[in-house]
C-alpha positions as MATLAB code, in Angstrom:
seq = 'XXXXXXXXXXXXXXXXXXXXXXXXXXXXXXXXXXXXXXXXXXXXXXXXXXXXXXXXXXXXXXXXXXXXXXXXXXXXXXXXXXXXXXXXXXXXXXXXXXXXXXXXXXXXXXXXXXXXXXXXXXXXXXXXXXXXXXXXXXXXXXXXXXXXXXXXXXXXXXXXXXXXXXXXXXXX';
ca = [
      -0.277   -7.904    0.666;
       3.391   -8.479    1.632;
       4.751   -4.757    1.734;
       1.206   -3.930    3.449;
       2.047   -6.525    6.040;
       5.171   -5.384    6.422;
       4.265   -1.925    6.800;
       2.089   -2.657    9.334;
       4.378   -4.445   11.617;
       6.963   -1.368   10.956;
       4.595    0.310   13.907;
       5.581   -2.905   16.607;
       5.690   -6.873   16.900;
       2.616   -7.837   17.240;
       0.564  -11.484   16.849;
      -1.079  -12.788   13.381;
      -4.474  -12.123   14.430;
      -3.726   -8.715   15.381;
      -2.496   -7.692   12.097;
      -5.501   -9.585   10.592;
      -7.627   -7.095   13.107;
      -5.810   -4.163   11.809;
      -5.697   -4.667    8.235;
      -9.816   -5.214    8.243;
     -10.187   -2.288   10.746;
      -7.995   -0.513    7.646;
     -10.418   -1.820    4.248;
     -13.493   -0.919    6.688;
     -16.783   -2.554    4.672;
     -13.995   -4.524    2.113;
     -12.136   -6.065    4.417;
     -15.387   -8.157    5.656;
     -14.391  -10.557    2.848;
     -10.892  -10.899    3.295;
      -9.635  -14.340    3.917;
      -8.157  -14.137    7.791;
      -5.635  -17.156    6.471;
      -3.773  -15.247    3.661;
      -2.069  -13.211    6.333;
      -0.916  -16.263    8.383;
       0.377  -17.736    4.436;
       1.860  -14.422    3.792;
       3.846  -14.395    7.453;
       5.298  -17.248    6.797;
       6.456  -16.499    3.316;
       8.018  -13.220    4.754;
       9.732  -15.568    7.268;
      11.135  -18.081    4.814;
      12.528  -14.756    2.815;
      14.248  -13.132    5.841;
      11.757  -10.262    6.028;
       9.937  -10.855    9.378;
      11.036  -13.227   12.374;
       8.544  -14.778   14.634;
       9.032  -15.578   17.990;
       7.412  -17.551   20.860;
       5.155  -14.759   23.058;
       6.362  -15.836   26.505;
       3.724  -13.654   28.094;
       0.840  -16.377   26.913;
       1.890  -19.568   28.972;
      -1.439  -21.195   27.884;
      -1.166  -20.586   24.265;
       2.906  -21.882   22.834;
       1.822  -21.548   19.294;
       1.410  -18.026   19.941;
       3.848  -15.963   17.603;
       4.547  -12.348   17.835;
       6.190  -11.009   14.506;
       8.619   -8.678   13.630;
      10.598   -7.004   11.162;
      13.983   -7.657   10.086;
      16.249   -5.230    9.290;
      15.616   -6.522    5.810;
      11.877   -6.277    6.335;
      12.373   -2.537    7.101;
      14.709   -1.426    3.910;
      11.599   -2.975    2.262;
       9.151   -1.024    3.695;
      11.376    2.158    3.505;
      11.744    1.352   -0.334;
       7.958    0.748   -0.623;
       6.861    3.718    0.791;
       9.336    5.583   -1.754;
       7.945    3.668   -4.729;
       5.656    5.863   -6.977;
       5.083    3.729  -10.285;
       1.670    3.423  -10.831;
       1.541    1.093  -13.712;
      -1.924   -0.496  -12.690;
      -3.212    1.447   -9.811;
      -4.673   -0.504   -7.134;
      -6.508    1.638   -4.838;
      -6.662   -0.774   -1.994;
      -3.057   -1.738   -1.467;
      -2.634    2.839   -2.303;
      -4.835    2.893    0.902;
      -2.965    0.705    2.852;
      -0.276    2.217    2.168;
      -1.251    5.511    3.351;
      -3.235    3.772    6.629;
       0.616    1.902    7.501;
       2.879    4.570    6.670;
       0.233    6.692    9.124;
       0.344    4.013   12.340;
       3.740    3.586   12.199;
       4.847    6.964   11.702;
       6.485    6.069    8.765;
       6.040    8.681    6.700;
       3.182   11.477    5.797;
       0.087   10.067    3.854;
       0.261   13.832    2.218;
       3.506   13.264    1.107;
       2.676    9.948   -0.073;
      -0.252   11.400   -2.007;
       1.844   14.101   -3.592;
       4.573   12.383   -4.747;
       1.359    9.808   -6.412;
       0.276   12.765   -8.209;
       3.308   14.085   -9.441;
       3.657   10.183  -10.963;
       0.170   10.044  -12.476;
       1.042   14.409  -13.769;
       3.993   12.784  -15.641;
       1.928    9.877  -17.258;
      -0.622   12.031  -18.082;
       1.844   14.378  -19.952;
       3.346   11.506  -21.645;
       0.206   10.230  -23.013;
      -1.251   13.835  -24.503;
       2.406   14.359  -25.651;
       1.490   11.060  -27.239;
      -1.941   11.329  -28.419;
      -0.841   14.800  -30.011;
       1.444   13.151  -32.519;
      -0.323   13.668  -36.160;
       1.359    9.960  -36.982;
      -0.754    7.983  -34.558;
      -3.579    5.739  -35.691;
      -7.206    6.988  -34.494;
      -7.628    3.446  -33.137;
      -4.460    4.500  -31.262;
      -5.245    8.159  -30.067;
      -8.401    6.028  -28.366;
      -6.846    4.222  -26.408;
      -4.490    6.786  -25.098;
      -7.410    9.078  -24.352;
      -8.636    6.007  -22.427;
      -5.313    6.039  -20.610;
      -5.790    9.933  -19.743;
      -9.069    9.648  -18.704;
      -8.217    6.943  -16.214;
      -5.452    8.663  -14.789;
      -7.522   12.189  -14.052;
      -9.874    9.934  -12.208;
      -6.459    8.959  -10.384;
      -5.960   12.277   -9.904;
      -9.351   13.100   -8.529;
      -8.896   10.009   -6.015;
      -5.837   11.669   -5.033;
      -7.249   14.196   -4.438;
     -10.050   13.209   -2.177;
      -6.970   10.862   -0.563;
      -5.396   14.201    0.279;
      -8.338   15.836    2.106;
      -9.136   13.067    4.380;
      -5.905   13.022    5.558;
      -5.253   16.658    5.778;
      -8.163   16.523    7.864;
      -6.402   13.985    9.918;
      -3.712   15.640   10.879;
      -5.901   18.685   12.679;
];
């Protein structure tokens, strides 16, 4: 949640609620379940580790507890090194999506690209694991579970793949 908040401030300042708006408007159906609070709990811990600053909006005389948030230089080398990471250890779709929805608002970088360099990431797992599976000295017990890993990733890679029309299609 921190790198997607991050990300999503990379675009401009702007108040808590309004990246609570955004990040729902971004999980469409999922997000009706997120809990609005986390992101004020996650601003502040960004604050207290020098990654966003928050300051008083002057433009809302009737509301001083107001904040409008914004990155640090910090905050941004994160984001830039986010965007750049490719492990994909555990994937988690959502905070993938994010990603792709951030990087896309604030001009950050391509969501193709992003994609791509995904699937060149999940490619070289994939090889690893039949590279893997393929040695005659592994168990059977073994070999399953890798071909449980392989499996998993091509459905990655399908994913990716339907990731990389929609946003094709986006850029038209």
């Amino acid at each position: 949640m921190q790198d997607v908040l991050l990300a999503m401030l990379a675009k401009e300042p702007v108040h808590g609620y309004e990246l609570r708006a955004r990040l729902r408007d971004a999980l469409g159906p999922l997000g009706e379940s997120m809990n609005g609070g986390q992101v004020y709990v996650t601003l502040a811990r960004l604050a207290r580790a020098g990654l966003v600053v928050a300051e008083h909006d002057e433009g809302l005389p009737d509301r001083p507890d107001r904040r409008v948030h914004h990155l640090t230089p910090a905050g941004q080398q994160r984001v830039s090194d986010w965007l750049s990471e490719v492990t994909w250890p555990r994937p988690d779709i959502t905070e993938f999506h994010l990603k792709l929805v951030a990087a896309a608002a604030a001009r950050l970088a391509d969501p193709v690209d992003l994609v791509d360099a995904q699937r060149r990431e999940v490619l070289r797992r994939i090889r690893e694991a039949q590279r893997a599976a393929l040695d005659r000295a592994v168990d059977p017990v073994a070999a399953l579970l890798l071909e449980g890993v392989v499996l998993r990733l091509r459905a990655d890679l399908e994913w990716l793949a339907a990731c990389e029309r929609t946003w094709t299609g986006r850029r038209s």
